[in-house]
Structures are given as C-alpha cells and as structure tokens.
C-alpha positions, 0 to 999 in steps of 0.5 A: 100238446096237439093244440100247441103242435098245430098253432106252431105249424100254422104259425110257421107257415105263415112265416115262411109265406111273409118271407117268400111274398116279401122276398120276391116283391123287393127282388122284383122290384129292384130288377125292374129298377135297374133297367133305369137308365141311370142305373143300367151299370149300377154294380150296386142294384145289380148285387141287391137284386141278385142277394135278394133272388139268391137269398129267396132260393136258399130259404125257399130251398131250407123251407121246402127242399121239393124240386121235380126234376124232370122239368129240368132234364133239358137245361141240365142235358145242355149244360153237362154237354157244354162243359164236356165238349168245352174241356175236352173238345175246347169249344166255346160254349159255355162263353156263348151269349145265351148261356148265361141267360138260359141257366138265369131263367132255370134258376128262377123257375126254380125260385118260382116252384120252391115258392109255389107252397107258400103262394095263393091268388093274392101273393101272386097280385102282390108280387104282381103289384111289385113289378107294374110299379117298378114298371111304371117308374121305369116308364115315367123316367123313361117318358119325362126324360127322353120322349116329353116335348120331342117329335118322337114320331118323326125322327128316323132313329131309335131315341131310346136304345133299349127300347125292347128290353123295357118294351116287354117290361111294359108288355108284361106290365100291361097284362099283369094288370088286365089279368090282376087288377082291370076287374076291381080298378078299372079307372086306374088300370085303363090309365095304366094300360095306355100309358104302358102301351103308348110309350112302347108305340113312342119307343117304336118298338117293333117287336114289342108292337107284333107281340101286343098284337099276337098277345092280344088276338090270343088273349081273346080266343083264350080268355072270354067263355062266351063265343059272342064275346070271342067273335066281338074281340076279333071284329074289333081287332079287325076293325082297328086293323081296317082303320089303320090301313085305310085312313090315311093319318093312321097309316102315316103314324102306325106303319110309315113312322112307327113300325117302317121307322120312317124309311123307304119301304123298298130298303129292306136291310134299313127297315128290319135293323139289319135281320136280313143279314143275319138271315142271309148269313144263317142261310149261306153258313148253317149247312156247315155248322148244322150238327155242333153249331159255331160255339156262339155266333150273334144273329137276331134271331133266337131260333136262329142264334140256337141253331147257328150257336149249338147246332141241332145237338145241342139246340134242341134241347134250348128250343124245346125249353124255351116253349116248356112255359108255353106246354105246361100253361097249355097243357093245364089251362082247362084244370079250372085251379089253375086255369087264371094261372095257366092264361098268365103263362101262356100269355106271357110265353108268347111275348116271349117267343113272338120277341124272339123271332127278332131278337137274340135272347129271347125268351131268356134275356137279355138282362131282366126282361123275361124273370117274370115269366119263369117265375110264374111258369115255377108256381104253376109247375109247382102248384100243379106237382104239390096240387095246392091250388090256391095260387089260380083262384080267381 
C-alpha cells in the first residue's frame, strides 16, 4: 500500500507539471500571435488565449491553492480604494487606461507562483521557447511585409505603428535566448539575436532601443562573475558608443534617421512624438490634482500618467508595484537557487520600467507586451516562498 500511495503521488505530480508547462507554452503562444497585424482585432485569438491563461488559473489554483498574499496588498489596496471612491465619491477610476492592465499582470503573477510548484529549469526553457517562437513569426511577418525592399531608414514616419508594443516582445525574446539557449546553440541563437535586434532598429523604436542599451550595460554588471570580464563588457559598449558618434555613416544611420527619425534636432516637440507636451502639461496642472489625481488622464509617461491619474493617493501603491518584480529579483539574486532566475527578472524589469519613462502603460501593458515578466516574476516569488528551487538551476 505505501508503495502504490507513493507511485500514485509521483504519478499525479507528474501530471499536474504536464498540465501547467502545456498550459502556459500555448497560452504564451497565442498571446504573442495575436500581436499579428492580421490578428490584432481578432475576437477569436483574443478568447483562446484568454480561455488558455483563465483555464491555467483554475487548475493551478485546484492543483495547489497557496497564494502568499502579501505581495498582493498593494494591488489590492488600489483597487478596494478605486471602487470606494468610484461608488461613493463618482470618480473615474475603475474606467481609467491602466486599470485594466494592472489587475492583467497581478492576475498573471498569480498564474506565475500557482505555478512555480510544478516548474523546474527546463519547464522554464520550455515556456521560454514558446514565446521566442511566436516571437520570431511576429517578427518575420512583421519583416517580410512591411520592411523588406522599402528605405525604412530614410523615411520621417513610423511604418509600423505598433512598433513598441512588438519592440519589447523582441527585446524579451532576445534575452530569453541569451539567458536560455546562447550557451548550447550558439549559431542559431546569434542568428536570432540579430534579426530580433535589427527589425526593432528597422522598427525605429526608440524606447525599445534606450531599453536594449540599459539592458544590456546591466546585464553586464550583473551577469559575468569575473571582474575582467565586467570591465571588457563596459570597454566594449563604450567602444561601440565611441563608434557611432565619431564615424559619420554610423552617426547618420543610428542617431539622425533612427533615434532623431530624420527630424530637425532643434524641433524638440517632433523629435520626442509630442512628450514634451504631456510634460508640460503634468507640470502646469499636477499641483491642482497632487492628492486624488484626475480619475484617468493620458500622458506618455507611466510615472507621470500614475501620478496625474490617481495622485499620490492612490499612485503610490501602483509605482511601488510596478518595481515589486525589480526588489524581489534584487533582493534574492545572491541566493545561488535562484540567482539564473533572479537575473531574468531583473533583466526583464528594467525593460519594462526604462519603457515606461516613455510610454503610458508600461510595465503593465499595453496589450500582451509585459505578460512575461509577471509570469516569471510569479515563479520566482513562488519558488522562493515554497523553497523549491529547481525553477533557477542552471
């Protein structure tokens, strides 16, 4: 009898990890697919890959009903508080544009430490997988139709829109296969590095481009143990920084036609899309708005948009959550389980936060572009709290 109790227990564990990897590859599938031009408004992806992350939550919940809720005090803080003053007080709040996307994220950090029982190193690669190659279709659809055969470099406008939005899925995808797969598959994921990094230059995404670079000078401060190789990664970024101000087709290409978008660099409101404005305006009208905030007002800014939003009432809280990915990774990447891990996070976080110094949402949405950070930041979180931690070796 103990020895069938046992083979029954291994036996459902291991179904339980089939059902959450399988879970989570499609559900990150099909969110990254429907960033597809041709998909974007596609009622259908839109419930499959909502059915897919709701159905993840319920049986992880069914699986192992353990959520440590303190983590979640100040999303929740914020949203009992927004329902109170939108009933009794009738402000706007709960309509506001990063509502939605805040409670999106809690709601898959949560998936993420449900999770984190079942998830080891290779679930984690799996998953990760599942994301650079949706990714990777996004990006040749993205490439074949839109930028192959056009002077992409030399027009003054964006030829694609949501150039940021699938920027960061890029970004994301590019460090998921340092981190993951750059070691074992060298060839292939060099190949894949450039082409991700190249279309979001193409793209001439500019917060994405400022984010690689903070991305990348973190990444090599945080990430080699040797201090040799520290000080090499900084020469070389140095080096590469030197390059492009001081030779002049590098200058012409990186800073005139890609990050100045071909505009007269005196023109400051047409070089930064308008931010300007938004800051002029949080500058003239936040001293009127400083305690509750306007109830929702659009500025690209994510700090600034919390701030004008919800004052500092209710914005604190959101700015203190959207950094909570960044302390946990911080806070543990020294614990050698968890430290491959803790980098991801950390990495990824600061994608997030460095993109939000430009647009609204960020690191929240808009759209699918953050899930993944959450969800990672959920394994580590749980991972830690259940100190099973196999979901860091590397």
């Amino acid at each position: 009898m103990v020895v069938n109790y046992s083979i029954n227990k291994t036996s459902s564990f291991a179904f339980k990890k089939r059902v959450s990897r399988y879970l989570l590859f499609f559900a990150c599938i099909f969110s990254n697919f429907s960033q597809l031009p041709t998909l974007m408004d596609n009622r259908i992806i839109s419930l499959v890959y909502t059915a897919l992350w709701l159905i993840a939550a319920v049986s992880l919940f069914y699986f192992n009903p353990k959520i440590p809720v303190g983590y979640f005090i100040l999303p929740a803080m914020f949203d009992l508080l927004c329902v109170f003053f939108d009933v009794f007080l009738k402000t706007s709040y709960l309509s506001s544009n990063l509502f939605r996307p805040i409670n999106l994220c809690v709601f898959i950090m949560i998936v993420g430490v449900l999770a984190s029982k079942y998830f080891d190193y290779e679930d984690l690669k799996f998953i990760s997988l599942a994301y650079i190659i949706s990714s990777l279709v996004l990006a040749l659809y993205i490439y074949f139709n839109i930028f192959a055969g056009i002077d992409w470099a030399g027009t003054d406008r964006y030829l694609y829109s949501s150039k940021n939005s699938a920027g960061q899925i890029f970004l994301i995808a590019i460090f998921l296969v340092v981190f993951l797969f750059l070691k074992k598959h060298k060839f292939i994921s060099i190949l894949l590095i450039v082409f991700f990094a190249m279309l979001i230059f193409m793209m001439k995404s500019r917060s994405t481009i400022v984010s690689l670079f903070i991305a990348i000078v973190f990444f090599v401060i945080l990430v080699p143990k040797k201090t040799w190789q520290k000080l090499f990664g900084i020469f070389v970024i140095a080096f590469a920084v030197f390059l492009v101000f001081k030779q002049e087709d590098l200058y012409n290409l990186f800073i005139k036609e890609i990050m100045l978008n071909n505009k007269d660099i005196s023109d400051i409101t047409a070089i930064s899309s308008e931010r300007d404005l938004h800051l002029e305006y949080f500058r003239e009208n936040f001293s009127d708005y400083w305690l509750m905030g306007t109830g929702g007002t659009y500025l690209e800014s994510f700090p600034l948009a919390v701030l004008m939003s919800y004052g500092v009432f209710l914005g604190i809280p959101v700015l203190l959550f959207s950094i909570l990915p960044l302390l946990v990774g911080i806070n543990y990447v020294n614990k050698k389980q968890v430290r491959f891990l803790c980098l991801i996070v950390i990495i990824l976080s600061l994608i997030m936060l460095t993109n939000g110094i430009f647009e609204e949402q960020s690191p929240f949405g808009p759209g699918v572009k953050c899930y993944f950070l959450w969800l990672v930041a959920g394994l580590l979180i749980g991972t830690r709290k259940s100190q099973r931690n196999n979901v860091g070796k590397e």
